[in-house]
N, C-alpha and C positions, 0 to 999 in steps of 0.2 A: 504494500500500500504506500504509495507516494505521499509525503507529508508537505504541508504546504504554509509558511509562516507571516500572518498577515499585521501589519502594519502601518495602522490609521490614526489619524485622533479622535473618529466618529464612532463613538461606541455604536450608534445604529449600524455605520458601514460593516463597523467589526463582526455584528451579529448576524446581520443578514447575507453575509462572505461565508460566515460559517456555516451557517443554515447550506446554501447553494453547494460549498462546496462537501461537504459532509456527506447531501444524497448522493453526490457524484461517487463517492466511495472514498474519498481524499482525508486523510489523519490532519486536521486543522488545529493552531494555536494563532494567538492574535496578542497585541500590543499595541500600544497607544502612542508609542511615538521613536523616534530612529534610536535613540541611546537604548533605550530597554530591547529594543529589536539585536543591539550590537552585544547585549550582556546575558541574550537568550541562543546568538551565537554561540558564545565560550563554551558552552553545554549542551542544546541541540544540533542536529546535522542536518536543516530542510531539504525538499527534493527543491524548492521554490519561493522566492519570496515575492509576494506581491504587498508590493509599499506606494502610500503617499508622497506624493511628489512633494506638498505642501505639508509639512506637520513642526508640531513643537519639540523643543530638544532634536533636536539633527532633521534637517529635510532629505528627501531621497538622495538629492544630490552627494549631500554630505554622508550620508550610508553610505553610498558605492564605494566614495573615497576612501574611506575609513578603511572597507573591505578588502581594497588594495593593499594597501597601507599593513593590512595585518596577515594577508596574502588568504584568505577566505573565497572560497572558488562555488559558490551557490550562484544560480540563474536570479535576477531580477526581473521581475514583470512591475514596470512602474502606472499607476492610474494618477491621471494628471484630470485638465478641464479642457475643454473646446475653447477659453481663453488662454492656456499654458504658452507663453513664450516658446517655438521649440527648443530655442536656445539654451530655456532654462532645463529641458526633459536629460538627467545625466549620462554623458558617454557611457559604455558598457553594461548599460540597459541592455535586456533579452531582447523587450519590448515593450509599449507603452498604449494604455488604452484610455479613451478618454468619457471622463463620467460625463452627464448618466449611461451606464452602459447596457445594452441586453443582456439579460443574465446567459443564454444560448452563447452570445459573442465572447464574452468573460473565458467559461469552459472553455470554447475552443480556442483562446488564448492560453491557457493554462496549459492546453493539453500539447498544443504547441511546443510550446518552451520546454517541455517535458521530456517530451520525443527528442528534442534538440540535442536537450542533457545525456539521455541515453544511446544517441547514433554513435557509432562505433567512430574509432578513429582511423581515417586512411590512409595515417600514414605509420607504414612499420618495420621500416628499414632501421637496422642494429634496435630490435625488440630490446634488448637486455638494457637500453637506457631511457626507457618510458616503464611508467607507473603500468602494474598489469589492470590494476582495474579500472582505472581513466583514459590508458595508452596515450597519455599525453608525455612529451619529454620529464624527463626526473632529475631536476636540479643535483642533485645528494649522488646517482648515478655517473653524471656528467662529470662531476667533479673528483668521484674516485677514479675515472677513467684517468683524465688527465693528470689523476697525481697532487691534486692541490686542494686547499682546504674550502670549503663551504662557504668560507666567510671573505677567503680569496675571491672567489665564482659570485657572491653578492655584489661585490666591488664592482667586478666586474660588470651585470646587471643591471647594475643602481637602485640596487633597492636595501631594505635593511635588511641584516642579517637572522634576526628573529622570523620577519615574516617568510622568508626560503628556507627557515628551518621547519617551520609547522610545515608548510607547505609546497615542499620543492617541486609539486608538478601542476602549482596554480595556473590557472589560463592567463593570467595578465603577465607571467614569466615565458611562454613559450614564444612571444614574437623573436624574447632576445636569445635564445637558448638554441632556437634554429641554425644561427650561421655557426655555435661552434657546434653544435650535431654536426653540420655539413664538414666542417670542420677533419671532425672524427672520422666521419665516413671516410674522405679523399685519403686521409694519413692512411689510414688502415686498409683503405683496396694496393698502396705501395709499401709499409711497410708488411714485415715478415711475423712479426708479435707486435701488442699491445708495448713492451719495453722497448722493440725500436722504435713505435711511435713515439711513444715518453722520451725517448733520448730523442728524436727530431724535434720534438717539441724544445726543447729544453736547450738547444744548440743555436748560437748565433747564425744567422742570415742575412749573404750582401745584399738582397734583394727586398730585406726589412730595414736597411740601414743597422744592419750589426744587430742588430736584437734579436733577440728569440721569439721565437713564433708566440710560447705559452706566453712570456709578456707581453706581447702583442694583443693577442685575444683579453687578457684581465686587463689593458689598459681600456679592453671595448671598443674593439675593433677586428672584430673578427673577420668582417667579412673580406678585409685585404688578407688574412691567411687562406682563404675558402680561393678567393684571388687567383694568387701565387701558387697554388697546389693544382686551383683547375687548370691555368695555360701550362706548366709542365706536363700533364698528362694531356694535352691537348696538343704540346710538342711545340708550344709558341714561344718562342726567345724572350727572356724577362730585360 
């Protein structure tokens, strides 16, 4: 049974979300506003959140952020108003629906974002550094691959190191975590083990200005190692 964590300041809203979503078969809790929503975080694990855009103590906007921020990887389903700014509707929203809405429409928004959260991941090239049951890249993987510490690899990311520790295969982490996958990948179709990798990683390069590749990558710039590795195997003169 999917659980679904709602968060309004209209106790009416809150009740009649519950109501709807309950016949549907959905496991419902509700909150009155984004901080109690972030503090029911620490201890539940929703399949879903649908949150007010507009509330007291933290607005939607400021949930999302927070959620980054502490690297928390739940769906948002935001309900806003047919006057909402889109401006003001927060990046990394699921989705956004705007009150009054048909109860019919709500559902299949939910059911939406649902489906979203459980489609499999397509991509699963070196399986062994993605999370088995998100198959999303695994910060914590990545990192013992290359030999360097977790907090190294956050540096690297820009993000803090607590939130890649709860969370090392949060969706807001895998835009940056691709180029060194891709990374991994190229060293590893040329080198012969995982320790010649590590030793090429770890060796100065004319072609990086003297540096090492691995410092390259934790200065955050991986994608000029992804570079330099694809025209070699592509046979292009650096």
């Amino acid at each position: 049974m999917s659980k679904v964590l709602i968060a309004d300041e209209q106790a009416s809203t809150r009740k009649s979300l519950t109501k709807l979503l309950e016949r549907e078969k959905y496991e419902v809790e509700s909150v009155a506003d984004g901080r109690k929503l972030l503090e029911k975080l620490q201890t539940a694990t929703p399949d879903l959140l649908l949150v007010d855009v507009v509330m007291p103590e933290m607005n939607g906007r400021s949930v999302i952020e927070q959620m980054r921020e502490l690297g928390l990887n739940v769906p948002v389903l935001i309900m806003c108003t047919k006057q909402t700014n889109p401006a003001k509707i927060p990046e990394g929203a699921a989705d956004c629906i705007s009150k009054p809405f048909h109860p019919g429409e709500l559902v299949t928004r939910v059911r939406r974002a649902l489906a979203a959260r459980r489609r499999p991941a397509v991509e699963v090239s070196h399986r062994e550094l993605h999370n088995p049951e998100t198959g999303r890249i695994d910060a914590k993987k990545v990192a013992q691959f290359l030999g360097i510490s977790l907090g190294q690899l956050a540096g690297a990311l820009k993000v803090s190191y607590p939130a890649v520790h709860k969370t090392p295969f949060a969706s807001n982490l895998q835009e940056s975590l691709r180029p060194i996958k891709r990374s991994i990948e190229l060293i590893s179709g040329a080198a012969l083990s995982p320790e010649d990798a590590r030793a090429w990683l770890n060796s100065a390069h004319p072609d990086l200005d003297e540096r090492a590749p691995i410092d390259v990558i934790l200065s955050g710039d991986a994608e000029a190692v992804v570079t330099l590795l694809s025209n070699a195997m592509a046979g292009i003169p650096s």
